[in-house]
C-alpha positions as CSV (number, residue, x, y, z in Angstrom):
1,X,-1.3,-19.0,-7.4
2,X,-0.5,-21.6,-10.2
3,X,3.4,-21.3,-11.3
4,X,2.2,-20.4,-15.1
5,X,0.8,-17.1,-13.8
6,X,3.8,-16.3,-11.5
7,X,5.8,-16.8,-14.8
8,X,3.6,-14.5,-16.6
9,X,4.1,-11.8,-14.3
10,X,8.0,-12.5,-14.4
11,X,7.7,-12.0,-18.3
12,X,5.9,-8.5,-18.1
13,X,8.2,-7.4,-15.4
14,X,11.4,-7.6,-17.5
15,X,9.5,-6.9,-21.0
16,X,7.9,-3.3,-18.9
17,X,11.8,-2.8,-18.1
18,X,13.1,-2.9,-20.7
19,X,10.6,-1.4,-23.4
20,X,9.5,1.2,-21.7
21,X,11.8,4.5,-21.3
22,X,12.3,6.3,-17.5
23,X,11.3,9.8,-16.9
24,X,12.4,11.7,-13.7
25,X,10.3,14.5,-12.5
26,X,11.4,16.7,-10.0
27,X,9.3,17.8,-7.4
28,X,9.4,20.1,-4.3
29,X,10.4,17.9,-0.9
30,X,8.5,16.2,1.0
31,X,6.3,18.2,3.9
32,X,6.8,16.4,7.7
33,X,2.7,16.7,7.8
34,X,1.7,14.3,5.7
35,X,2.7,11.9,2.7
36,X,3.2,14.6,-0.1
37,X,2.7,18.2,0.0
38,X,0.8,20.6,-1.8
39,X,-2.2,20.7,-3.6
40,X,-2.2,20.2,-7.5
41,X,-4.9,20.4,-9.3
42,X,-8.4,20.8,-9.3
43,X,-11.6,18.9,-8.1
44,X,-12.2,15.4,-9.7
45,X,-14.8,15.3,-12.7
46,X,-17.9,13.7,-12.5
47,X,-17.7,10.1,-10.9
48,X,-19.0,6.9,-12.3
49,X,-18.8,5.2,-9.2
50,X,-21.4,8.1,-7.4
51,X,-21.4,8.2,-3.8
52,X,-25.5,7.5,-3.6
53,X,-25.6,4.4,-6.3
54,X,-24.7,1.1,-5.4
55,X,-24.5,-0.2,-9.1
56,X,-22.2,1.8,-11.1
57,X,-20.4,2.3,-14.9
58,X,-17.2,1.5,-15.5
59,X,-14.7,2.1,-18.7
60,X,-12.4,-0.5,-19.8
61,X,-10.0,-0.1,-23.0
62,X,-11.0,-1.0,-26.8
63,X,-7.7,-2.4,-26.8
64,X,-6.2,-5.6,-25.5
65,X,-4.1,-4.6,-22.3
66,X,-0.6,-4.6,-22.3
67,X,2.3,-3.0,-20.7
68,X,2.0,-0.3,-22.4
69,X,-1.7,0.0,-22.9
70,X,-3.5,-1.1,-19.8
71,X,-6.4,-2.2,-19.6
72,X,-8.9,0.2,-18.0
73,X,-11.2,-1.9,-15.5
74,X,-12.7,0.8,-13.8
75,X,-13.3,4.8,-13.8
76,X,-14.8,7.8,-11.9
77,X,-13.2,6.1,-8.3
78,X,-13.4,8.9,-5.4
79,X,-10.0,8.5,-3.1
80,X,-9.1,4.3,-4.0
81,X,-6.6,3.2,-1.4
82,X,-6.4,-0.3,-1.4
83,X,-7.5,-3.8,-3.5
84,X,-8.4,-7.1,-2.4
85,X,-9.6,-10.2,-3.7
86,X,-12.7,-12.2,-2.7
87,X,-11.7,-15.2,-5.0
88,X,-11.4,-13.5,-8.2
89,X,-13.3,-10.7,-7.7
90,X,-12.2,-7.6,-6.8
91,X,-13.3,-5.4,-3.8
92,X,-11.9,-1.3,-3.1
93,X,-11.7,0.8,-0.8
94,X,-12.7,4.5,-0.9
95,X,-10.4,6.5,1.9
96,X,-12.9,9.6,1.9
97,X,-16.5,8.2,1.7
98,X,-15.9,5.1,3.1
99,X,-17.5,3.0,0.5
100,X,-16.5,-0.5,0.0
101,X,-17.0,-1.8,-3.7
102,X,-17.2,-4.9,-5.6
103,X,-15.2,-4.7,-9.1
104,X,-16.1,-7.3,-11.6
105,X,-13.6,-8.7,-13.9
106,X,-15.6,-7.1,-17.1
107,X,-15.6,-3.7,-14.8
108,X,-19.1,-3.9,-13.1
109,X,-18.6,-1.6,-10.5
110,X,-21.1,-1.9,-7.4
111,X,-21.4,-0.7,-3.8
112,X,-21.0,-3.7,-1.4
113,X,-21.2,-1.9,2.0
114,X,-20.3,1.4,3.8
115,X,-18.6,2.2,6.8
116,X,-20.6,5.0,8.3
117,X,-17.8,5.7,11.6
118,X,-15.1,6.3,8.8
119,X,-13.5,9.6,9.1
120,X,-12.4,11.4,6.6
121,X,-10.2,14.2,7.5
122,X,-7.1,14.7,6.0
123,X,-5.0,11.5,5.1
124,X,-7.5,9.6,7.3
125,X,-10.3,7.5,6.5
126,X,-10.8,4.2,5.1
127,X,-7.6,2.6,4.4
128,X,-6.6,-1.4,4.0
129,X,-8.6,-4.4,2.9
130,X,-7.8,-7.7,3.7
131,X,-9.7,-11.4,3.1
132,X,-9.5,-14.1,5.2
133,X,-11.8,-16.9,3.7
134,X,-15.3,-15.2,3.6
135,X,-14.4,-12.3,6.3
136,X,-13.6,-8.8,5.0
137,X,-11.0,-7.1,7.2
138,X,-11.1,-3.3,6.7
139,X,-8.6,-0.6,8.9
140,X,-10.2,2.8,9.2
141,X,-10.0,6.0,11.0
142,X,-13.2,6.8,13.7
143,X,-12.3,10.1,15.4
144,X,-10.2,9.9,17.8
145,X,-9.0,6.2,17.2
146,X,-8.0,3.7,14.4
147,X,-9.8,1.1,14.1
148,X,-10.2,-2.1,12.8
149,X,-12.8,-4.4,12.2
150,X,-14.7,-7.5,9.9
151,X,-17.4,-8.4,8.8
152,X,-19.0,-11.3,6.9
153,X,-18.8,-11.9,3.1
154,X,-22.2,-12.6,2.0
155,X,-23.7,-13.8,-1.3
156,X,-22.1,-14.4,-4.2
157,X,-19.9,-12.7,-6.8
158,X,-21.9,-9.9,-8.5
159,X,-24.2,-9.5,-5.2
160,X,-21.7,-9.5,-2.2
161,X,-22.7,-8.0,1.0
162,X,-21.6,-7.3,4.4
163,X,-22.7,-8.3,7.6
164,X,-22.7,-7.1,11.1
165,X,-19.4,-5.4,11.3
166,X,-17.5,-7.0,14.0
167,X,-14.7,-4.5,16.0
168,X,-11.3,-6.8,16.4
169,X,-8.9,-3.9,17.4
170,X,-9.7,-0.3,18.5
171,X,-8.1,2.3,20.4
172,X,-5.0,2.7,18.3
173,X,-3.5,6.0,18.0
174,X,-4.8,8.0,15.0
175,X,-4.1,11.6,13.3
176,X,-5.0,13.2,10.0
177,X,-1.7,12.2,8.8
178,X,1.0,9.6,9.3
179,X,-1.5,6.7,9.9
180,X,-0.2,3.4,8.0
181,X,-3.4,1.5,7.6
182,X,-2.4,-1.5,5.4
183,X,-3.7,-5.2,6.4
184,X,-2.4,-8.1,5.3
185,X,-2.8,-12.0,6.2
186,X,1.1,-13.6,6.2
187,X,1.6,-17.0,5.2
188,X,1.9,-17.5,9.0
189,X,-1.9,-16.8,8.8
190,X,-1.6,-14.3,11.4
191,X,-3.2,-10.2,10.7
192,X,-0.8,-7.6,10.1
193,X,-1.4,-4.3,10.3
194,X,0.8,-0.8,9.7
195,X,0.2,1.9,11.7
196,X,2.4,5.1,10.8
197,X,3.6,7.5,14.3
198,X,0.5,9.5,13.9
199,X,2.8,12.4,14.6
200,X,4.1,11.6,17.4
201,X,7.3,11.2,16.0
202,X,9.5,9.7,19.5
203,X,6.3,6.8,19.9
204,X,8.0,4.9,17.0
205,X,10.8,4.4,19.5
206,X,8.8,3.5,22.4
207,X,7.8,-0.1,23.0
208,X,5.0,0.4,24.7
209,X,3.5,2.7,22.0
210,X,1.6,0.8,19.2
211,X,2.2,4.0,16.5
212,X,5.2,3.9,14.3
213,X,4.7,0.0,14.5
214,X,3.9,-3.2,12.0
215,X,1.6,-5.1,14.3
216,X,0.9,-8.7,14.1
217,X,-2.3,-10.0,15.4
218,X,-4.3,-13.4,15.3
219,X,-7.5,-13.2,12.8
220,X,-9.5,-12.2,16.3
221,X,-7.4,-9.7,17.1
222,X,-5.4,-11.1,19.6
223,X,-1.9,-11.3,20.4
224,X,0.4,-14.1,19.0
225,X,2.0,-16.2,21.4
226,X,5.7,-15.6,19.7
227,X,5.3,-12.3,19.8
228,X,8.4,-10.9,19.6
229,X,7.9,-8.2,22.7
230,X,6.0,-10.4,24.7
231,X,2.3,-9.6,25.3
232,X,2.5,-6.4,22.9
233,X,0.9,-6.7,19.3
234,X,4.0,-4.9,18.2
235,X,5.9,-7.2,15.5
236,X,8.6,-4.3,14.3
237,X,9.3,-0.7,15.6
238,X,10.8,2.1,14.2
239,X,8.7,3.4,11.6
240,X,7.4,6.7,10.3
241,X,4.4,5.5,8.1
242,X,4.7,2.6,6.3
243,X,2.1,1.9,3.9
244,X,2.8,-1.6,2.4
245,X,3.3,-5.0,3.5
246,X,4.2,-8.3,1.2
247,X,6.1,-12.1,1.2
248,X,7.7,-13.7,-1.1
249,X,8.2,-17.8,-1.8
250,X,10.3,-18.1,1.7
251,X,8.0,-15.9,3.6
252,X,10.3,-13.4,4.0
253,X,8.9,-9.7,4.8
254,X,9.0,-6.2,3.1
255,X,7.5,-3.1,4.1
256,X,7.7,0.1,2.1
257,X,7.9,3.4,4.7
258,X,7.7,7.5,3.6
259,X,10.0,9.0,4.6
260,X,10.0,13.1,5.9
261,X,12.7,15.0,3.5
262,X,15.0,13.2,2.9
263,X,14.9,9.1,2.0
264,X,11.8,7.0,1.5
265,X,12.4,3.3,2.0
266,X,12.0,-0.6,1.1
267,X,12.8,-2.4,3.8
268,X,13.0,-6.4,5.1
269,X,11.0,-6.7,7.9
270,X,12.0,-8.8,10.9
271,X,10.7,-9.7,13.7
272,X,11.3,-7.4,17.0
273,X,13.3,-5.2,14.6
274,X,13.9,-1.7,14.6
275,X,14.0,0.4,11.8
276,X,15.5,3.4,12.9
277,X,13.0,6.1,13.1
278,X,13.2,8.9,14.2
279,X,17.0,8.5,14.6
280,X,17.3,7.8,11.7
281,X,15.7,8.1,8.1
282,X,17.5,6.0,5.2
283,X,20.8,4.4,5.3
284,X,22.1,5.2,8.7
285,X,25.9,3.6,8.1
286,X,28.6,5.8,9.4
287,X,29.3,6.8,6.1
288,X,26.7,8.7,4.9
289,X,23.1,7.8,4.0
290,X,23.9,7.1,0.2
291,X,24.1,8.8,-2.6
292,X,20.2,9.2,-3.8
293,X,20.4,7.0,-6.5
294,X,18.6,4.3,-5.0
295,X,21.1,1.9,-4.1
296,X,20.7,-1.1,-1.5
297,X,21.6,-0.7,2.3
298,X,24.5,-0.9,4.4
299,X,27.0,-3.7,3.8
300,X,25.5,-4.0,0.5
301,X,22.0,-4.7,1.0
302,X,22.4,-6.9,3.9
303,X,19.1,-6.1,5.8
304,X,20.7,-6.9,9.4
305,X,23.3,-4.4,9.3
306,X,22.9,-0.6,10.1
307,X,24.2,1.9,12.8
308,X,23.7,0.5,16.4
309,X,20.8,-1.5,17.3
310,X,18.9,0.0,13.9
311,X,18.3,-1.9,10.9
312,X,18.9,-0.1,6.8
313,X,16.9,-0.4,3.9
314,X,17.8,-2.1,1.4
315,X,16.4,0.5,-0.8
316,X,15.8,4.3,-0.6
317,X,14.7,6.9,-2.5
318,X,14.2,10.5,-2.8
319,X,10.4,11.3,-2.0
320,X,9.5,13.2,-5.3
321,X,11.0,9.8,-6.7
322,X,8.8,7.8,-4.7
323,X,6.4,8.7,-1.7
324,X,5.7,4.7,-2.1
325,X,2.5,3.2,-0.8
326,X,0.6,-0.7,-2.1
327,X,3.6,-3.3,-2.6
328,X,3.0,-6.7,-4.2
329,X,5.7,-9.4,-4.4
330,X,5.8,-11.6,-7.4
331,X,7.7,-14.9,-8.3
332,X,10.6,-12.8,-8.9
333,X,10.3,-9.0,-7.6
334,X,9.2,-6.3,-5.5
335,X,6.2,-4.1,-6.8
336,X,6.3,-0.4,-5.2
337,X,3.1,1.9,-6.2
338,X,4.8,5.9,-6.0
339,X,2.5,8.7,-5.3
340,X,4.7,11.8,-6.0
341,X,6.8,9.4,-7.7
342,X,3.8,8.4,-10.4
343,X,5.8,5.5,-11.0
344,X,6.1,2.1,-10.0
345,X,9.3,0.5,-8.6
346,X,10.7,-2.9,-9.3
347,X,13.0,-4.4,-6.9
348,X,14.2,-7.8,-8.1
349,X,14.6,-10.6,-5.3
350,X,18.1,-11.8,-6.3
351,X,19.6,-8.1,-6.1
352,X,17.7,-6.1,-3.4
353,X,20.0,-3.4,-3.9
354,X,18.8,-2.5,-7.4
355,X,15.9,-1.2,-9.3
356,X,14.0,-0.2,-11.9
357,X,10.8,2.4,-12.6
358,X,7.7,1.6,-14.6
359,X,4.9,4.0,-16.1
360,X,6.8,7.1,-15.0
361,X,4.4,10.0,-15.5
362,X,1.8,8.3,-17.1
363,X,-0.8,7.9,-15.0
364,X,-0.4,10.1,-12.0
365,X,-0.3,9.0,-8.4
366,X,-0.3,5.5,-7.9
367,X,-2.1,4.2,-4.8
368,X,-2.0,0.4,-4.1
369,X,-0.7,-2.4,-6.9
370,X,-1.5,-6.6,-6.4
371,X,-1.0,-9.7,-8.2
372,X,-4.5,-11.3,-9.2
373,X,-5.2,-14.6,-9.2
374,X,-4.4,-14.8,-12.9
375,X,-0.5,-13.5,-12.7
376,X,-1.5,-9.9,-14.1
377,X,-1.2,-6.7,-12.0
378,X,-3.9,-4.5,-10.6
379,X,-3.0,-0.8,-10.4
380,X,-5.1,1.9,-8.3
381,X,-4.8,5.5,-8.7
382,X,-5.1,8.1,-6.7
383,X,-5.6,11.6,-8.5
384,X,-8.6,12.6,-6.7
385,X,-6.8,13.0,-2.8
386,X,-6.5,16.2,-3.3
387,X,-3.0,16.3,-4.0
388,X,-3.1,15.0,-7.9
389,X,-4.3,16.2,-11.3
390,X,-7.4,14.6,-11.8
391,X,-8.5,13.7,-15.5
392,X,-11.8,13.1,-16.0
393,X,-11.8,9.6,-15.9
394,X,-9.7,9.0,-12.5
395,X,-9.3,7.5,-10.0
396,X,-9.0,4.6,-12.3
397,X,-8.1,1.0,-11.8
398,X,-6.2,-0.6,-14.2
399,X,-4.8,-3.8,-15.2
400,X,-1.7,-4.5,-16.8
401,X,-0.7,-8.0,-18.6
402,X,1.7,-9.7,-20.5
């Protein structure tokens, strides 16, 4: 990405902070079953982007986007979890039907492929996207197992298409909650991959379990030869279901992580770390596990100290405050997308023990968020899981610039 368009992000990061006002909602806390719990709300409207159509509407605002008037790119999405780019062109995943779908930049919305072994049940389904050249990654529940596959990119913008789907990593533990499923490439080039503890809440603690781990894999599927445990596709342990993966300039790692009741959690990821769960959930320092404002980790933010062999976050927060999901890193800071939270977070790079909340409220459960090519941000919601208030345009993606 050119430096003018990190820049821009930079500038409608601080001018969001500072112009627009913070509203705290409280909620009930978090369930140990899943991401959020209850049910609020009532079916979705009407979709633009039907399940049997593979060219569909979309809306997009009169206006010119802003930070406080996006720019709506698309409408009528059923259960978006994640964005990626095929150049500049947009493709989205859809948890519960499995539908992959090409987003144009004028908000062209068109079916590119389906994965028919998705399934749907609960907080499973089809989860990340990533691109690797012209190879679509996708990571997606298939009964009994996660799974994760690729397949070729085909055509062009506008008319992209999927070929044979190709199976790179199966078998990994799966459950209709607590199931990670973000994919990302690294500027190592290698895969990586979170997979939540599916439940089984001790696996995150055993080595030899792959759930309630960040994996890190070779674009096959195979196991790095720096591994950190050896032959084992395990890069970090001690998670409960972390849901987004990023790196800035210097290639350092973040994950964000759900917590159960208590403290959700940004976190620097290293490699053969452990991050504490089920031990441990939040700050685990001797003195207490904060004081729930969202401040930075043991020893002030430094992300190598804890208690014992576990490493803190830098951040935590409540989960009606958070429930955090999609991350992006920018030139300059840390993008968080909150479900219960309905906000995004902002973490800045030089102080990892602060932050700040954007769009509070204002558009509901926030799914995934990325940096596009051209510096602005892309924003998925996620009304429509059965756990929002749908309006009758969501889920929506929007687009947000300076």
């Amino acid at each position: 990405m050119s430096t003018s368009a990190l820049r821009r992000t930079g500038r409608l990061l601080t001018g969001a902070t500072l112009s627009l006002a913070v509203v705290l909602s409280a909620c009930s806390s978090d369930s140990d079953s899943g991401e959020t719990n209850g049910r609020g709300g009532s079916d979705s409207g009407a979709a633009s982007a039907s399940a049997g159509s593979g060219s569909t509407d979309a809306g997009s605002a009169a206006s010119a986007p802003g930070v406080n008037s996006p720019e709506v790119v698309a409408t009528g999405l059923e259960s978006p979890w994640s964005i990626a780019f095929v150049g500049q062109t947009m493709v989205v995943s859809e948890r519960d039907s499995g539908r992959i779908l090409e987003v144009s930049a004028g908000g062209d919305v068109r079916e590119v492929g389906r994965i028919d072994d998705a399934s749907a049940s609960g907080e499973a389904g089809l989860h990340g996207l990533a691109v690797d050249d012209d190879r679509l990654y996708a990571f997606f529940a298939a009964g009994t197992e996660n799974r994760i596959v690729r397949f070729d990119l085909l055509g062009e913008a506008g008319d992209l298409s999927l070929g044979e789907e190709e199976t790179i990593l199966d078998g990994l533990p799966t459950a209709n909650f607590h199931n990670g499923g973000r994919l990302a490439f690294g500027p190592d080039g290698m895969l990586y991959a979170t997979l939540g503890d599916t439940g089984d809440r001790d696996s995150a603690q055993d080595e030899q379990a792959l759930s309630g781990k960040i994996l890190r894999m070779t674009p096959d599927g195979e196991v790095p030869d720096d591994n950190p445990f050896g032959d084992s596709l395990v890069y970090s342990m001690g998670h409960r279901n972390p849901q987004g993966i990023g790196w800035d300039d210097e290639g350092t790692m973040y994950a964000s992580e759900f917590g159960q009741d208590t403290w959700d959690e940004l976190n620097v990821i290293e490699a053969g770390g452990n991050y504490g769960w089920p031990e441990a959930e939040g700050i685990a320092e001797d003195d207490g596990a904060g004081d729930g404002s969202g401040g930075g980790g043991a020893g002030g933010g430094d992300p190598g100290s804890g208690a014992g062999d576990f490493i803190d976050p830098v951040q935590q927060w409540s989960p009606d405050e958070a429930s955090p999901s999609g991350l992006a890193v920018t030139e300059d800071s840390i993008l968080i997308a909150g479900l219960r939270g309905q906000r995004l977070h902002r973490v800045p790079l030089d102080d990892l023990a602060s932050s700040s909340q954007l769009w509070t409220g204002e558009f509901g459960r926030l799914r995934d968020v990325v940096e596009a090519p051209d510096g602005s941000l892309l924003v998925l919601t996620n009304n429509t899981d059965g756990r929002g208030d749908p309006g009758p345009d969501d889920d929506r993606l929007l687009r947000f610039t300076s």
